[in-house]
N, C-alpha and C positions, 0 to 999 in steps of 0.2 A: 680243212673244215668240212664238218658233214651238218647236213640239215634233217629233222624228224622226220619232217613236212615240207619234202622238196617241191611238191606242184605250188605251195605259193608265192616259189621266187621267180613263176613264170606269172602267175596273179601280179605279183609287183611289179614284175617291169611291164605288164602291159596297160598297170593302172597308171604307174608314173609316166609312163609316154601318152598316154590320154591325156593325162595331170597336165604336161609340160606342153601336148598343141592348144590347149586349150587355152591354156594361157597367154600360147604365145599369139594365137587367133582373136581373143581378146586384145590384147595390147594392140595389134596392126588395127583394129577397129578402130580403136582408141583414137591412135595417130590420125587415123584418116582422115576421123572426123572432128578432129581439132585442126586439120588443116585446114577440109572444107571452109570451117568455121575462121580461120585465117589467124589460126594461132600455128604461131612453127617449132621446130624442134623445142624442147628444153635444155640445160646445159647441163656437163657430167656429173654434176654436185646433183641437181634434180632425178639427175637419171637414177643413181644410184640408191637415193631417198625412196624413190617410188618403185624401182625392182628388189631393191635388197630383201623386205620383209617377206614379200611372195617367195623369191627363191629359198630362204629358211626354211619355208612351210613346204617347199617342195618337196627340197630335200629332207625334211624329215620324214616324209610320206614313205619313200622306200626301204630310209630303214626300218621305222614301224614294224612295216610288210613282213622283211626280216627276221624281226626279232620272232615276230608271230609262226613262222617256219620253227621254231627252236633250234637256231644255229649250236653246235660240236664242235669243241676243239679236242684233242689227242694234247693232254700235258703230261708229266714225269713229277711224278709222286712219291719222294724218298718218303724210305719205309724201312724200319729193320725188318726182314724177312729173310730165307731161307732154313736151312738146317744145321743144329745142332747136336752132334752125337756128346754125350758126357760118358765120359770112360772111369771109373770106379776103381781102384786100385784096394783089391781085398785079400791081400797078400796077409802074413800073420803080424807082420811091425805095424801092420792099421787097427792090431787090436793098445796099442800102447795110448798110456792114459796121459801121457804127457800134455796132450790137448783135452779138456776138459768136455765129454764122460770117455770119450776115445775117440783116435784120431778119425777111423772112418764114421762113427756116428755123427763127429761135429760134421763130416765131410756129408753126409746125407745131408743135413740139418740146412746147411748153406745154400749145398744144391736145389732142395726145395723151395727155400728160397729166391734162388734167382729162377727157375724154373715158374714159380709164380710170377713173376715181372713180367713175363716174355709176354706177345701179343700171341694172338692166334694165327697170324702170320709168319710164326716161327713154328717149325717140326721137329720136336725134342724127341730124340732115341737114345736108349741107356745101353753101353756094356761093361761089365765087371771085366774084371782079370787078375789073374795072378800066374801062375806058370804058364796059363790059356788063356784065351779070350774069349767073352761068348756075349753075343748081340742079345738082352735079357728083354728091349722094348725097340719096335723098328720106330724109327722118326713119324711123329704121328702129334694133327694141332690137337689130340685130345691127352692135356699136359695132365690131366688125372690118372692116366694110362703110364704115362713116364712119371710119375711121383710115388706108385705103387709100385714099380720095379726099382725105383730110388733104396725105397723101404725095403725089400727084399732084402739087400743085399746081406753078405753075411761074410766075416775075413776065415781065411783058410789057406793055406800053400805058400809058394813062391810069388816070383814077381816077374811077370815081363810087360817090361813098355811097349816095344818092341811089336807082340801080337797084340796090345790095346791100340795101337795107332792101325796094324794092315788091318783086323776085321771091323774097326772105324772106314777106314778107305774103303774096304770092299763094301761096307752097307753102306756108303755115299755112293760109289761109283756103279754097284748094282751085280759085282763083279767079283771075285773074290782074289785075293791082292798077294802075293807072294814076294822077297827079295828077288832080284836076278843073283842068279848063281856068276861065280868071279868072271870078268869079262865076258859077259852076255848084257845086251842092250835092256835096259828101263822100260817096263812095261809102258804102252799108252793107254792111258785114264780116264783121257779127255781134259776137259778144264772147269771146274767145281767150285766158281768161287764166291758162291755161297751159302757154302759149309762150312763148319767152325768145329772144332774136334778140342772139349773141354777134357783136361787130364787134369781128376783128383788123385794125390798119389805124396809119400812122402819121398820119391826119387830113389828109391834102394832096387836095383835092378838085380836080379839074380839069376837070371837067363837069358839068353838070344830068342829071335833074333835082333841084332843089332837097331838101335832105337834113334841113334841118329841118322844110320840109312834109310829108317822106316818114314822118318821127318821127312827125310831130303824126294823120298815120293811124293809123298803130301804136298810140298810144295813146289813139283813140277805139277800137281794137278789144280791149283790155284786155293788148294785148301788153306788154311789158318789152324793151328796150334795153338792154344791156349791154356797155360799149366798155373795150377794153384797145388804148393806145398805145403803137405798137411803134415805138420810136426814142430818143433823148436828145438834149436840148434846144439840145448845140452841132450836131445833126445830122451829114450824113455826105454822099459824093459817087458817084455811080452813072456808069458810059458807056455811052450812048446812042447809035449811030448815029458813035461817034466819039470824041465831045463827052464832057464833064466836065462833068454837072449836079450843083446842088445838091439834096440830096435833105433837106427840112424836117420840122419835125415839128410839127401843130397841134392842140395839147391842150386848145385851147378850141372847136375843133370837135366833137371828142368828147364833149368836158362836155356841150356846149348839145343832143346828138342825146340823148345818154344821161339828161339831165336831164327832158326834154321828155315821156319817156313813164314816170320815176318810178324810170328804172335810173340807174346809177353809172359814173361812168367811173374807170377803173385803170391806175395810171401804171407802167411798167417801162421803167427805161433798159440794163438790160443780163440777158440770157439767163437767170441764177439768179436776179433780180427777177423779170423775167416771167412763171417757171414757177412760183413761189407765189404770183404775181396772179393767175394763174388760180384757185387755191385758194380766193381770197376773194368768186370771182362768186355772188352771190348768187341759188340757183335759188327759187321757188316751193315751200312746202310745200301741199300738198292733202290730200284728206281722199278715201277710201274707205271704204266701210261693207263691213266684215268680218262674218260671224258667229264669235260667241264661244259656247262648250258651257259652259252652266252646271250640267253634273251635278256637279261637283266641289263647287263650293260647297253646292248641294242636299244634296250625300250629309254634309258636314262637319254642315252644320245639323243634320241628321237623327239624326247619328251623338253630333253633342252634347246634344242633347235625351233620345235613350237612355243615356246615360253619365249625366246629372242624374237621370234618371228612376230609374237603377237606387240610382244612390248614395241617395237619399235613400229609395228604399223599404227597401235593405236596411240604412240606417242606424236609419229609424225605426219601422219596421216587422217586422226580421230576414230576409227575403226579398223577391225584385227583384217579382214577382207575387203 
């Protein structure tokens, strides 16, 4: 506990020890001169009648005092906070309409969505990817900045999970994040666990690097994975170059990335799905230590202890002093 106004818990105690000889100098008069007078002790029932009210009012004098200091406590304030990267999956099967206007537009549409929920004590950063990955907004509470890079986005190429999750890692960790090459030790990260690495994407992987070894970083570094599958399961068909591809949707590649580091994956097969999947991602609560002013309470105490004190002096006594 910390005080605003620490000199006036030395004011307190040197008023309540004045308070309490005074009192108690008073009393000894008292007696003496009810002895003189050839009255003697009273009995425990009296005694208690006749100090009880006083010592209420004593004690309420210090904490008063107290309250008047604006005593501090250090409490823990859950909060969703930390960071957010959304990873953007703008491969060419996100241009298929099977979700209604297309999979990556419903996929913006959502994201801005949940991106508005967030407080300002979450740090939303955007990257796209497709055969690459590239950090398009750094984590930042100014979520107008991350909902304009939402908007940018545009589909084009291939697809790797793979570099969406390591240049996710490396803009959490500050660092930039590569696989260890075959028997070479796992990079250290440090421990991150409050970041949340959102992948829109419909799971169609078309290049390395490997996407559940890129997880299984993540969750040595305390990150969370969290995957929303943008497609439906008869999937849809995109033109390429000419061509009539088929554009799939793999929702057991999501599972297994999202699994891997302790996050969920979230299925939506059409636009009003999707945008309440987003609603169900589940962020991290954390804890901040706040201070809390306990003069309120102080003064209630204080205030209740003179309210008893007076009542029973002017019940049993006929006045409060």
């Amino acid at each position: 506990m910390s005080f605003l106004y620490p000199m006036i818990i030395a004011v307190a105690v040197l008023v309540t020890a004045a308070a309490v000889t005074a009192y108690v100098m008073l009393q000894r008069r008292r007696t003496a001169a009810l002895a003189a007078a050839g009255f003697g002790s009273s009995g425990r029932k009296a005694a208690v009648r006749r100090h009880l009210p006083y010592a209420l009012l004593l004690a309420a004098l210090p904490i008063l005092l107290i309250g008047l200091a604006r005593p501090q406590a250090e409490v823990a304030v859950p909060r969703v906070s930390g960071t957010v990267l959304l990873a953007f999956d703008i491969s060419n099967s996100m241009k298929a309409t099977d979700v209604q206007p297309t999979r990556l537009a419903a996929a913006q549409q959502a994201a801005a969505g949940f991106v508005g929920e967030q407080p300002d004590s979450v740090d939303v950063g955007v990257v796209v990817f497709g055969e690459q990955a590239l950090l398009t907004q750094a984590p930042t509470d100014d979520h107008t900045l991350a909902l304009a890079a939402i908007n940018r986005a545009a589909a084009s190429g291939g697809t790797s999970l793979g570099q969406a999750i390591l240049v996710a890692l490396g803009t959490i960790t500050g660092k930039p994040v590569t696989l260890p090459e075959d028997g070479a030790a796992a990079p250290s990260l440090g421990y991150w666990p409050s970041a949340t690495i959102v992948v829109f994407s419909d799971g169609a992987d078309t290049g390395g690097p490997d996407a559940e070894a890129a997880a299984e970083l993540a969750a040595a570094a305390g990150v969370r994975i969290q995957t929303v599958g943008v497609g439906t399961a008869k999937g849809g068909t995109v033109e390429v170059d000419g061509f009539q591809l088929a554009a799939t949707m793999d929702e057991a590649a999501l599972t297994s990335i999202a699994q891997v580091t302790g996050g969920a994956y979230h299925q939506a097969g059409d636009a009003d799905t999707l945008a309440d999947t987003t609603k169900s991602i589940d962020l991290r609560l954390t804890t901040k230590k706040e201070p809390l002013e306990l003069t309120a309470p102080f003064g209630a105490a204080a205030l209740l202890l003179l309210a008893l004190g007076a009542l029973l002096g002017t019940r049993w006594h006929g006045r409060i002093v």
